[in-house]
DRENGU-23850 format. One record per residue: residue number from 1; x, y, z of N, C-alpha, C in turn. Coordinates in steps of 0.1 Angstrom, whole numbers. Example, Ala and Ser with C-alpha at 12.3 -4.5 7.8 and 13.67 -1.06 7.14 Angstrom:
<rs>
    k    n_u    n_v    n_w   ca_u   ca_v   ca_w    c_u    c_v    c_w
    1    132    -57     78    123    -45     78    132    -33     78
    2    128    -22     71    137    -11     71    129      0     79
</rs>
This chain:
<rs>
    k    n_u    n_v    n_w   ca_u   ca_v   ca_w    c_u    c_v    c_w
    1    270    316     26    272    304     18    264    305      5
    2    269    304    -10    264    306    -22    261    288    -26
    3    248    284    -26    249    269    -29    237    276    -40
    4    242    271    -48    229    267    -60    220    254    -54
    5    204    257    -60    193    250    -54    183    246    -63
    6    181    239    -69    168    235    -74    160    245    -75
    7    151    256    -78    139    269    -78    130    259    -75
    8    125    244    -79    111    238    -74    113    234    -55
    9    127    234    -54    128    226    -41    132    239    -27
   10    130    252    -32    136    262    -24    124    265     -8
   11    117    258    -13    103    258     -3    110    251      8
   12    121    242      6    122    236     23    131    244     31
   13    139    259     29    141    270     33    131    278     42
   14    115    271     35    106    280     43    101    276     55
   15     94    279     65     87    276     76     74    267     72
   16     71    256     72     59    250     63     59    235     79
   17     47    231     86     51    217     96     49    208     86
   18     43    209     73     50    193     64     57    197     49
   19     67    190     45     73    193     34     71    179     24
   20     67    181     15     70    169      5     74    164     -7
   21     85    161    -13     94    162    -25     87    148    -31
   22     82    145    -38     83    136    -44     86    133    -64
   23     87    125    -67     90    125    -85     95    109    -89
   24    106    119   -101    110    106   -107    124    105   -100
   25    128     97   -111    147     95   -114    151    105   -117
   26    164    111   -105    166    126   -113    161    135   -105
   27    155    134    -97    142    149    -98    154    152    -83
   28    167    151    -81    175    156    -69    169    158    -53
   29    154    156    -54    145    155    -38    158    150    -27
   30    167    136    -28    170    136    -14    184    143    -11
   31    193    146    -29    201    152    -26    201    170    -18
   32    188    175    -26    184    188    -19    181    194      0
   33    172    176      1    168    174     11    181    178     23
   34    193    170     21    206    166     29    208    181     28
   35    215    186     18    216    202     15    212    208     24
   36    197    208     23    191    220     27    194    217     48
   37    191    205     49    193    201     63    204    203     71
   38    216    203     59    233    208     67    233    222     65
   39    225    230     60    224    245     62    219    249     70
   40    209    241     72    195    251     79    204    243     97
   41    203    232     93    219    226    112    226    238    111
   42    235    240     99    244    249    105    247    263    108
   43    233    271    107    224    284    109    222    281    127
   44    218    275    129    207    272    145    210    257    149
   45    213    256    161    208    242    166    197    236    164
   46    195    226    154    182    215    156    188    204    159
   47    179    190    164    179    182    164    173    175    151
   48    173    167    148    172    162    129    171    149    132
   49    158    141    130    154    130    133    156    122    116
   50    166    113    113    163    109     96    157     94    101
   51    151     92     93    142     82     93    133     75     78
   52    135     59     83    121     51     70    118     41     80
   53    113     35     73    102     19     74    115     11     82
   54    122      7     75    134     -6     78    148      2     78
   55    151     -4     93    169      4     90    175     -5    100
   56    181    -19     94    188    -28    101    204    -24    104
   57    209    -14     99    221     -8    103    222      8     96
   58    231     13    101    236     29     93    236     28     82
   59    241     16     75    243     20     64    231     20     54
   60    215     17     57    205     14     57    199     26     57
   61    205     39     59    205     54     61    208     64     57
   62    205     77     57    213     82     49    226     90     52
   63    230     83     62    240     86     66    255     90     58
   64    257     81     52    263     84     38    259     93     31
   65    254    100     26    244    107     16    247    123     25
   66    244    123     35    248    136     44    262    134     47
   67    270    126     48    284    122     48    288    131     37
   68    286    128     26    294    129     12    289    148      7
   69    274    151     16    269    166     14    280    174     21
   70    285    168     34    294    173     41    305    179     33
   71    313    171     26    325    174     23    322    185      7
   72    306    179      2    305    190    -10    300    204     -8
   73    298    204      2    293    219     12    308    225     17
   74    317    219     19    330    219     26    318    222     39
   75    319    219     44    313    219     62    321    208     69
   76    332    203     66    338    192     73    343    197     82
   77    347    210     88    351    215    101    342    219    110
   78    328    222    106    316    222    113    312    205    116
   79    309    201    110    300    186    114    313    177    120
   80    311    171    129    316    156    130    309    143    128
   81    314    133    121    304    128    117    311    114    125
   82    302    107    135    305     96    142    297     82    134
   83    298     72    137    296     57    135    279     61    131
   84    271     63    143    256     62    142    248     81    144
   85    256     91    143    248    103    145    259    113    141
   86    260    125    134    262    133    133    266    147    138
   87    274    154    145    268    165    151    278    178    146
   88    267    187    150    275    201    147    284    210    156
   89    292    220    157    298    225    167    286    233    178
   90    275    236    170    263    247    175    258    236    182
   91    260    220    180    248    213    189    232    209    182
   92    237    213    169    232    205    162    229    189    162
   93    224    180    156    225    166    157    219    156    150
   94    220    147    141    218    144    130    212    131    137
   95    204    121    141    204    107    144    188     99    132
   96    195     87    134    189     74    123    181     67    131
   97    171     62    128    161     51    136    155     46    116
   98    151     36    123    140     31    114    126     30    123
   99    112     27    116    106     29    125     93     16    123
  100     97      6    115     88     -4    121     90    -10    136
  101    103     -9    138    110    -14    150    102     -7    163
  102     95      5    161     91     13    173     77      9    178
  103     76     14    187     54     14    194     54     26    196
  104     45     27    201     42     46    205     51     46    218
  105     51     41    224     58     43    235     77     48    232
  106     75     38    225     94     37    224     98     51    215
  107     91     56    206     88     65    197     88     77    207
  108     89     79    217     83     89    219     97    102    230
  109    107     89    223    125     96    225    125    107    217
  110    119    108    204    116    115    195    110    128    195
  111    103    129    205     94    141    211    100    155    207
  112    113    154    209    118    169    212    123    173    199
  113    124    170    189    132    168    175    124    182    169
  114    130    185    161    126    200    156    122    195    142
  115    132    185    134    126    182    121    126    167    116
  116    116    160    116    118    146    109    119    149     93
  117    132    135     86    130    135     75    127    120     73
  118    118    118     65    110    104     63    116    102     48
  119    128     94     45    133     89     34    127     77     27
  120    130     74     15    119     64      6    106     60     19
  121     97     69     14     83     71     23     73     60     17
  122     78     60      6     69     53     -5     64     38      4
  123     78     33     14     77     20     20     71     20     36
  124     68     33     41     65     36     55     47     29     54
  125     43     21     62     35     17     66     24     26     73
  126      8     28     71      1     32     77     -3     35     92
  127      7     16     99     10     16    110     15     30    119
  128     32     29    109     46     33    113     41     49    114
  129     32     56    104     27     67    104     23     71    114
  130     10     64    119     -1     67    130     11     66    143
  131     23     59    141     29     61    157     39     73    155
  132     42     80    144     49     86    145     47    101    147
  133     40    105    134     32    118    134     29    122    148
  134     20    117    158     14    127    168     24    127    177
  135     38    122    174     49    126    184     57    138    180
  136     53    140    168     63    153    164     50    165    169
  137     60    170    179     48    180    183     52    190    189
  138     66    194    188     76    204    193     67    218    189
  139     69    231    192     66    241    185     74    244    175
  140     65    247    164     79    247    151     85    236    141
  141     81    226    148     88    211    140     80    209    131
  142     88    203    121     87    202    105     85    184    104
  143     78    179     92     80    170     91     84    168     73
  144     95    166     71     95    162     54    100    145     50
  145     94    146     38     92    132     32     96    134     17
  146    104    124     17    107    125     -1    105    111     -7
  147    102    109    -16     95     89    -21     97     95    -38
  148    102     79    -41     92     78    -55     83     71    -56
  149     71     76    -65     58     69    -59     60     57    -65
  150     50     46    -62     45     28    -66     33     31    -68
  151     20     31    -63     10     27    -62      1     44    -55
  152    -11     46    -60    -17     58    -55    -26     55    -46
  153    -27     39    -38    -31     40    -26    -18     36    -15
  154     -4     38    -18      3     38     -6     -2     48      7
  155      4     46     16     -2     54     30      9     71     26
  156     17     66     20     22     82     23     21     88      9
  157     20     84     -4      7     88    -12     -2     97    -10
  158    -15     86     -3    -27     90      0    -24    106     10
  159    -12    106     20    -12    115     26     -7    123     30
  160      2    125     17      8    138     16      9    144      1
  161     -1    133    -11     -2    139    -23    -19    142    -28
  162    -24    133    -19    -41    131    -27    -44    140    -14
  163    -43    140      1    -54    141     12    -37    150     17
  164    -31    163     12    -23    167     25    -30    171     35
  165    -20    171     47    -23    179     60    -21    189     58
  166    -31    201     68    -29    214     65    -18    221     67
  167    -15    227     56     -2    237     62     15    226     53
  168      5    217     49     14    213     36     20    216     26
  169     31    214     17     38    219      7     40    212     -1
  170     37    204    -14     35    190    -17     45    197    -33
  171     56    194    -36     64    193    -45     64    180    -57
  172     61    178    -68     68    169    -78     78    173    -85
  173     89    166    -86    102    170    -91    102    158   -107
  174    112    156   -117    115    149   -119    132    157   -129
  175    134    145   -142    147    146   -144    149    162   -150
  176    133    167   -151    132    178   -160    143    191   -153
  177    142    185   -134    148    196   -129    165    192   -128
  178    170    184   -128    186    179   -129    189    185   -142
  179    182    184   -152    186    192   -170    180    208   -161
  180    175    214   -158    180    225   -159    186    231   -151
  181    192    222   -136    203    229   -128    214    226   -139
  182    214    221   -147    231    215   -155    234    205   -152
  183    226    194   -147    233    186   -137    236    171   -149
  184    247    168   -153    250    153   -157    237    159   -173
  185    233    164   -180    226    165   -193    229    153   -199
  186    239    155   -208    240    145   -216    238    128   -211
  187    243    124   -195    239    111   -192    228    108   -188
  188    219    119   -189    203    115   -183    200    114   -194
  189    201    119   -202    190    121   -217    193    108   -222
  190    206    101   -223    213     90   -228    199     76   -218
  191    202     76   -204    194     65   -197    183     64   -203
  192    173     81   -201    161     84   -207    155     74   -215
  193    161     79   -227    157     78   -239    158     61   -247
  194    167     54   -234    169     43   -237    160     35   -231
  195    155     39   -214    149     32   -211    132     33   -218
  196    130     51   -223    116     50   -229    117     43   -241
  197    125     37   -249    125     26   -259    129     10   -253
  198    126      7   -243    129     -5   -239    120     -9   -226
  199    112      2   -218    105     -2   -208     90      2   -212
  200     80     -5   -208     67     -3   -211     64      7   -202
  201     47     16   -212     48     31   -207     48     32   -192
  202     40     21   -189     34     27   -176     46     26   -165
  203     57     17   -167     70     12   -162     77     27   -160
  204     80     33   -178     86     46   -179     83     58   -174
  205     68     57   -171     59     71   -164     65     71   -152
  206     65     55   -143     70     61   -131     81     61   -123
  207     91     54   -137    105     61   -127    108     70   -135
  208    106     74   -145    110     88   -152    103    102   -149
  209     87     99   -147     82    110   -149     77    110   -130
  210     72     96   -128     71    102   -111     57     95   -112
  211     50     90   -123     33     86   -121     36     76   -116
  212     26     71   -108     20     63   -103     20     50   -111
  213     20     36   -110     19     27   -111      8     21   -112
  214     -1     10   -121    -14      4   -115    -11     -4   -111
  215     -2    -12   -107      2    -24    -97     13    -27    -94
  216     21    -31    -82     32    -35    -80     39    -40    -91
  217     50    -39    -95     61    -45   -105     62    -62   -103
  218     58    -70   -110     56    -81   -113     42    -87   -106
  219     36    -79   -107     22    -82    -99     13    -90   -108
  220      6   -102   -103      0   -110   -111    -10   -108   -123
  221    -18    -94   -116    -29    -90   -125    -28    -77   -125
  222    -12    -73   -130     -6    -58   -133    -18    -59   -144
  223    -16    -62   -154    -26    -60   -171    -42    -54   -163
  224    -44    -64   -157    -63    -69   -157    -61    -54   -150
  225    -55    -50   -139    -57    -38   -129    -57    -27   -137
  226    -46    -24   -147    -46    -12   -155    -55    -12   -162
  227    -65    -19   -174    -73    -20   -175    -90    -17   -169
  228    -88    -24   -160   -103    -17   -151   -100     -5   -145
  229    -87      2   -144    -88     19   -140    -89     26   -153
  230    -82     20   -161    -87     28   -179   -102     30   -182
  231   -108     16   -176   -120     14   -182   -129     19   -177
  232   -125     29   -161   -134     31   -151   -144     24   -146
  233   -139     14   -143   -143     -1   -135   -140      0   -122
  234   -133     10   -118   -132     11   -102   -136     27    -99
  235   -146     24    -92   -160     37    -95   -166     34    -81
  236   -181     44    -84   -188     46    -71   -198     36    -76
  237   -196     21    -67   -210      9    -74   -221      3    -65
  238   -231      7    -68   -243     13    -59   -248      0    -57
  239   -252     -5    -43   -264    -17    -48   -276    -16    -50
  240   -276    -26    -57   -291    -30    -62   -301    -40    -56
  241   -313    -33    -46   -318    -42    -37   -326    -54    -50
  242   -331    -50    -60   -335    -58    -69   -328    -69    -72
  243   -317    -72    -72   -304    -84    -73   -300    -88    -62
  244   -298   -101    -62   -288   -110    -51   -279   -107    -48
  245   -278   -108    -33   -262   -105    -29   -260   -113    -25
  246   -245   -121    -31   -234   -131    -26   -224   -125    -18
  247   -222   -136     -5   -206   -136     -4   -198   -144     -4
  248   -188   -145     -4   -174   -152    -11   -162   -153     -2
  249   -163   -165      5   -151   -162     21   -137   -166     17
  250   -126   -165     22   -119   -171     24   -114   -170     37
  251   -115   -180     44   -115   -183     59    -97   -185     63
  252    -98   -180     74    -87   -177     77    -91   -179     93
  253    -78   -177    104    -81   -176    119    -68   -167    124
  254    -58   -174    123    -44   -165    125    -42   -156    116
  255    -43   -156    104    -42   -144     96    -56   -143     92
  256    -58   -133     78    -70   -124     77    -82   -137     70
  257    -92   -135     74   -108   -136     69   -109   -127     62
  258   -109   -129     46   -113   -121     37   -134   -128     27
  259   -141   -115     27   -150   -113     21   -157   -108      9
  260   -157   -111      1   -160   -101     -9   -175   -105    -14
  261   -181    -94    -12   -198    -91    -10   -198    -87    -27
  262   -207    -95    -36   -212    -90    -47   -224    -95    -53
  263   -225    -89    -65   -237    -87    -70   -234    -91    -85
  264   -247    -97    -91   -245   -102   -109   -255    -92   -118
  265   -252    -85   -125   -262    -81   -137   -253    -84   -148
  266   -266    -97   -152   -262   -100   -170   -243   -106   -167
  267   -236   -101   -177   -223   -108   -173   -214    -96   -164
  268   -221    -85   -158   -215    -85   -150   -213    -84   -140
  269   -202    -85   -126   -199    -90   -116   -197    -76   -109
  270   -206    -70   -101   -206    -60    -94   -201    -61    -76
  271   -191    -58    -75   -182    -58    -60   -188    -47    -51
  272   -196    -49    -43   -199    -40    -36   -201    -34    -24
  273   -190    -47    -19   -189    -37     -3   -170    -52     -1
  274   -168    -52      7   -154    -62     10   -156    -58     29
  275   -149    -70     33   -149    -71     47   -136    -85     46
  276   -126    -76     54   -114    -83     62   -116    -81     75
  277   -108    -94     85   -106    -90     96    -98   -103    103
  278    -94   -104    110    -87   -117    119    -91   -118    132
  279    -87   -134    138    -93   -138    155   -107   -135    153
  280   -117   -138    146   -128   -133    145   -138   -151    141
  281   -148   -147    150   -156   -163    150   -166   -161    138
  282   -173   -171    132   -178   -170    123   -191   -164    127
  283   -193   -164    140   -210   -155    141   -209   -140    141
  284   -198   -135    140   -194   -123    147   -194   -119    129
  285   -185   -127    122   -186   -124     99   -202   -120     97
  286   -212   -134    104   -224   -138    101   -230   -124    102
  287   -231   -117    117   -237   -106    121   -234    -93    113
  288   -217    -94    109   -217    -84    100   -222    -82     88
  289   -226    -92     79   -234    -95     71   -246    -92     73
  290   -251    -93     82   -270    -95     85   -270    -77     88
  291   -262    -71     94   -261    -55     96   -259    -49     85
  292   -254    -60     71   -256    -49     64   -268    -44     53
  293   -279    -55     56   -292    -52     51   -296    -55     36
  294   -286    -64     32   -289    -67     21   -299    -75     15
  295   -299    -76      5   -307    -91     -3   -302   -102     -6
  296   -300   -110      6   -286   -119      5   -294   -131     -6
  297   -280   -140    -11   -284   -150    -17   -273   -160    -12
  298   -268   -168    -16   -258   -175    -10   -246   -174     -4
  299   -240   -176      7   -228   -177     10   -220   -189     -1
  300   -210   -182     -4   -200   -193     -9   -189   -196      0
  301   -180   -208      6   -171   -209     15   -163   -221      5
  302   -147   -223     12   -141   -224      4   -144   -242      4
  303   -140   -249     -2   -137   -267     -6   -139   -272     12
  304   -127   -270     16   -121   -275     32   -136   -270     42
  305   -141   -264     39   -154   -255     51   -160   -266     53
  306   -159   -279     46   -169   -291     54   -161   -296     66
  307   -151   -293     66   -142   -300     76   -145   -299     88
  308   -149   -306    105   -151   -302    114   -142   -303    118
  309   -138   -296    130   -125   -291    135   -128   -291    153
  310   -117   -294    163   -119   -294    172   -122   -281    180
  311   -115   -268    176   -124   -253    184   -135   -253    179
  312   -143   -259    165   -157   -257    167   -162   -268    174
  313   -159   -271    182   -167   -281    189   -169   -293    179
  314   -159   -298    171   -166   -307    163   -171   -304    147
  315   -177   -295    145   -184   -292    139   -180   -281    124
  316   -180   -285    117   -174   -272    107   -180   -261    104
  317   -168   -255     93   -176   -239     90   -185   -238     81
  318   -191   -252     76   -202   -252     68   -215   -254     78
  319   -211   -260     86   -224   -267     94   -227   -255    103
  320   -215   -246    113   -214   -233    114   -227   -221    110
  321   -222   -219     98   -229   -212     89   -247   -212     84
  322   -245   -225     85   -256   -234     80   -265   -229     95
  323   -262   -234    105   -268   -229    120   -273   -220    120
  324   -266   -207    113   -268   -193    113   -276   -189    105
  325   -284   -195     93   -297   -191     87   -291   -190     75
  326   -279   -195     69   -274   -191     55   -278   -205     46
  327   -279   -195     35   -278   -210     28   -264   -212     20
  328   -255   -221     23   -242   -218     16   -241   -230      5
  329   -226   -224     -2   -224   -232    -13   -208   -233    -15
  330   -203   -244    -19   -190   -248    -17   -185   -244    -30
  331   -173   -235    -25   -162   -230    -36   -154   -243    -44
  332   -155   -243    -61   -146   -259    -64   -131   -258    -59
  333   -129   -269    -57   -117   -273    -52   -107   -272    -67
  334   -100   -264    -69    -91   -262    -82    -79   -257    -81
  335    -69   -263    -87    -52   -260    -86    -53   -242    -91
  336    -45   -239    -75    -44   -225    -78    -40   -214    -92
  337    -33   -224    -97    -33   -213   -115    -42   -216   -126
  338    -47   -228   -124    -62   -228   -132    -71   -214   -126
  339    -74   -215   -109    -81   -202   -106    -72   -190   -114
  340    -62   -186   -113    -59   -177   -113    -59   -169   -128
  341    -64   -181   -137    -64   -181   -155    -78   -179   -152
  342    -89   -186   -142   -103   -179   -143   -104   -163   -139
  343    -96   -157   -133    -99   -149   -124    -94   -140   -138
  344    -83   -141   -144    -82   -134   -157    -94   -127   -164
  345    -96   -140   -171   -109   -141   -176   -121   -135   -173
  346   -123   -133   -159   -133   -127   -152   -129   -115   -151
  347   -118   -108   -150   -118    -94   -146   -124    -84   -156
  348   -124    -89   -164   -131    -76   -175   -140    -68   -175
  349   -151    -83   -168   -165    -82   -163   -162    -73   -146
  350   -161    -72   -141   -157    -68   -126   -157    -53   -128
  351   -167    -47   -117   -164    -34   -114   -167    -35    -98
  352   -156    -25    -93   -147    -22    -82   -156    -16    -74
  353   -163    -11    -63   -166      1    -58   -151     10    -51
  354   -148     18    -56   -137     22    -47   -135     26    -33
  355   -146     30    -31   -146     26    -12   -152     19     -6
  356   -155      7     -5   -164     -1      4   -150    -11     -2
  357   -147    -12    -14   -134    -20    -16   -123    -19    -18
  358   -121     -8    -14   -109     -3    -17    -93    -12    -11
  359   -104    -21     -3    -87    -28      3    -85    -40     -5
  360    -94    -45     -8    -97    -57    -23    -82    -48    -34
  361    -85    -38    -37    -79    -35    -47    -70    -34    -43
  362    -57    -31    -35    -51    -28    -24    -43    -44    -25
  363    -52    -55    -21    -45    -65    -22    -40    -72    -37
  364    -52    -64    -47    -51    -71    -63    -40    -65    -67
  365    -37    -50    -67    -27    -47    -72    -11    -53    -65
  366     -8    -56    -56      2    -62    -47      4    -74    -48
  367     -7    -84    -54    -10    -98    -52      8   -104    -62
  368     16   -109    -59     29   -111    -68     39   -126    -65
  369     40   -131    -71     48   -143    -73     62   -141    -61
  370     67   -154    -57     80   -155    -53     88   -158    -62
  371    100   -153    -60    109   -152    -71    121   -156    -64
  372    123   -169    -68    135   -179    -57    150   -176    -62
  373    165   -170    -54    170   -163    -59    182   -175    -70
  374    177   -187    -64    183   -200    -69    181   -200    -84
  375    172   -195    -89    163   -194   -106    161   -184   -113
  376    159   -171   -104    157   -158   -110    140   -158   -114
  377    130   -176   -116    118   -172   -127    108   -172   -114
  378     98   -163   -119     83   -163   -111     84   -180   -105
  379     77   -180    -92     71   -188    -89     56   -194    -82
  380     54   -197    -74     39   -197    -70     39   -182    -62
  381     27   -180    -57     20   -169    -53     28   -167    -38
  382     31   -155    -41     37   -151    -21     25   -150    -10
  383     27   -156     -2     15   -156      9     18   -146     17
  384      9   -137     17     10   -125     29      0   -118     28
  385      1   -109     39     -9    -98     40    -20    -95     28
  386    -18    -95     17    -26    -91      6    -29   -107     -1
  387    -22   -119      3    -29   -129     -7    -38   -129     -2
  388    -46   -133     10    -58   -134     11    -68   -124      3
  389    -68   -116      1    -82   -108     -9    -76   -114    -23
  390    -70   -115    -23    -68   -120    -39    -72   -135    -42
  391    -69   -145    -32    -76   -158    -30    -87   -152    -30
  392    -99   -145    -25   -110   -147    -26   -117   -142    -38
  393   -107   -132    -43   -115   -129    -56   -112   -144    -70
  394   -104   -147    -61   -100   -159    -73   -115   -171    -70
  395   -116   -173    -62   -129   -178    -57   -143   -176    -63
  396   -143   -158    -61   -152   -156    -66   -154   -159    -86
  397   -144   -157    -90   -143   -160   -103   -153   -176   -108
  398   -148   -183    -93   -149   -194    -96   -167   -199    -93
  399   -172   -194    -85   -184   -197    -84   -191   -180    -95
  400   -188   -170   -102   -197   -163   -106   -208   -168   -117
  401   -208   -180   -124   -217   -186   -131   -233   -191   -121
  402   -226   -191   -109   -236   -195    -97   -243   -184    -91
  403   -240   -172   -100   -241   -160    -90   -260   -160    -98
  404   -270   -160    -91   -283   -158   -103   -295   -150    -94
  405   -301   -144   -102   -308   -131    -95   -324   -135    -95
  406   -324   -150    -95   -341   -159    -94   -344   -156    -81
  407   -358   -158    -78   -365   -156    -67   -366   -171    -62
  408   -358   -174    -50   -361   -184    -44   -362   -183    -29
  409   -360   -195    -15   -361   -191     -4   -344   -199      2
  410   -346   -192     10   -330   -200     15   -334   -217     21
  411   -324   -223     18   -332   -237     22   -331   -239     40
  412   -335   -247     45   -344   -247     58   -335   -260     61
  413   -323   -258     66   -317   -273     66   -319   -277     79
  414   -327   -272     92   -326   -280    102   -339   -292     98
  415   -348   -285     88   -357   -295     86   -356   -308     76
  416   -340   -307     72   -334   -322     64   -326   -326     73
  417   -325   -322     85   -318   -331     96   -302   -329     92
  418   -297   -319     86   -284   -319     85   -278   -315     99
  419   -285   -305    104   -282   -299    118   -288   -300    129
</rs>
């Protein structure tokens, strides 16, 4: 069989256990992919695991896409192609899962598969990874992934472009390679050229060229984010036992307890360690704090922290706290886009440590509006997984005038009879 091939993408012909195509618009990765997978089926029996993140039906897959390879291969007398799987006359066999849906357990039908292909990877969760990887473990099994990237701390990113596994093959494609198979010339250069006169750069780098993104697409503090990676604001940021260390809660129980641990020199606001976690009691935050040996100065907690509550016995997360040897200080109570015009403001001043906070950043870049389909316009802030760190750094914005590196002692509140 004479198939012309991409020359960047001929590597998935070779014996390699991870493959990875990634780029822009253009760059042919999943068309190649399908290709190469109805050849290499129709050489030898594999079994062919295709796979992402979310797949509520077939058509959620790429089932189609190998459909349509079929008939441009002419292979439609080899493959039969049924409702939910694939197969070949050799015993070949093509099957679809998504794989938030899985546990390790359920995952583990999977076992005998010769090659997983992990489609828009870009959306596979860190979770979905850790359950799936240590099941592919056949002798010989391959695993490939093709994405366009978002963000250069995604999980499949981080681990198959910055950190591969050994015995990796890590490909970038973009439209460069469709113009020189011949493929469609004149209508790519036409979208190109339109979209690089009409979308801003960083927009155009990454669906044209394949870069990386500094924040999700409508992300609140897209600007502020690109900016402190320009300015190398998100760095290695050391502390300083000579300065005060603050922390900055946002209290949570069912979902995350977010912390952000910092420090002040002059006007600037030094981030230097971050601590999330959930189902977690406030002595258990406290201790982590005290383990990490700092020069503490005040706890800040949010407006509501005076509130007592019936699981504390009554008693609130200030009074809590207060028990525990801190000396705390109440976050102002302010309508969330006033904070969010401080937190602006503030970010200039802000440097990142990139690992001790790296999941702060993680949530800043992600942090993004709902967008009601009734309106089409931004609306308030989407609550999820990542608002919490971004509520706290909006917090911290708010108390960093309070942040001060004077020598005092923590106050002694059992002896004002508060507690």
């Amino acid at each position: 069989m004479a198939i012309e091939f991409p020359d960047r993408l001929r590597f998935l012909f070779e014996p390699h256990p991870y493959k990875c195509a990634y780029g822009g618009r253009y760059g042919l990765k999943s068309w190649s992919v399908a290709k190469a997978l109805l050849i290499l089926g129709a050489s030898k029996p594999l079994r062919i695991l295709c796979t992402r993140e979310v797949q509520k039906s077939i058509k959620d897959s790429v089932h189609s896409l190998l459909s349509d390879q079929i008939a441009a291969l002419g292979l439609g007398a080899f493959y039969e192609i049924l409702d939910n799987e694939i197969r070949g006359k050799n015993g070949t066999s093509f099957v679809f899962a998504g794989l938030a849906q899985h546990t390790i357990e359920s995952i583990k039908s999977f076992e005998g598969v010769d090659i997983v292909w992990v489609e828009e990877a870009k959306a596979v969760s860190e979770r979905s990874w850790r359950v799936l990887l240590p099941t592919i473990r056949k002798a010989g099994s391959e695993v490939w992934v093709t994405f366009n990237p978002e963000l250069d701390d995604d999980p499949a990113f981080k681990r198959f472009v910055i950190n591969p596994p050994p015995g990796c093959v890590t490909v970038k494609t973009s439209y460069r390679d469709a113009i020189e198979a011949g493929w469609m010339v004149d209508k790519i250069e036409e979208l190109r050229l339109h979209d690089q006169a009409t979308m801003s750069p960083a927009e155009y780098r990454n669906i044209w060229e394949g870069e990386c993104l500094p924040a999700v697409q409508g992300a609140i503090y897209a600007g502020e984010i690109a900016q402190a990676i320009d300015g190398g604001r998100i760095c290695n940021v050391p502390y300083e036992a000579k300065f005060k260390t603050y922390a900055v809660f946002d209290l949570g129980w069912n979902d995350q307890t977010s912390i952000i641990i910092a420090q002040r020199h002059l006007s600037e606001l030094r981030i230097i360690d971050y601590i999330e976690d959930s189902h977690r009691t406030l002595d258990w935050y406290s201790a982590e704090l005290r383990n990490r040996h700092y020069n503490w100065g005040r706890v800040f907690l949010p407006h509501d922290a005076t509130h007592a509550t019936l699981n504390a016995g009554g008693k609130s997360s200030a009074d809590i706290m207060k028990a525990l040897k801190w000396d705390v200080g109440m976050i102002p109570n302010m309508p969330i886009e006033t904070g969010i015009k401080q937190a602006r403001m503030a970010f200039n001043k802000v440097y990142f440590d990139k690992t001790k906070a790296d999941r702060l950043i993680q949530c800043l870049k992600r942090y993004k509006r709902n967008i009601p389909i009734s309106t089409g316009e931004p609306a308030s802030p989407v609550h999820n997984e990542y608002s919490h760190g971004a509520d706290c750094f909006r917090y911290l914005s708010l108390i960093a005038n309070q942040m001060s590196n004077e020598d005092w002692k923590p106050i002694n509140y059992s002896n004002r009879g508060i507690i």
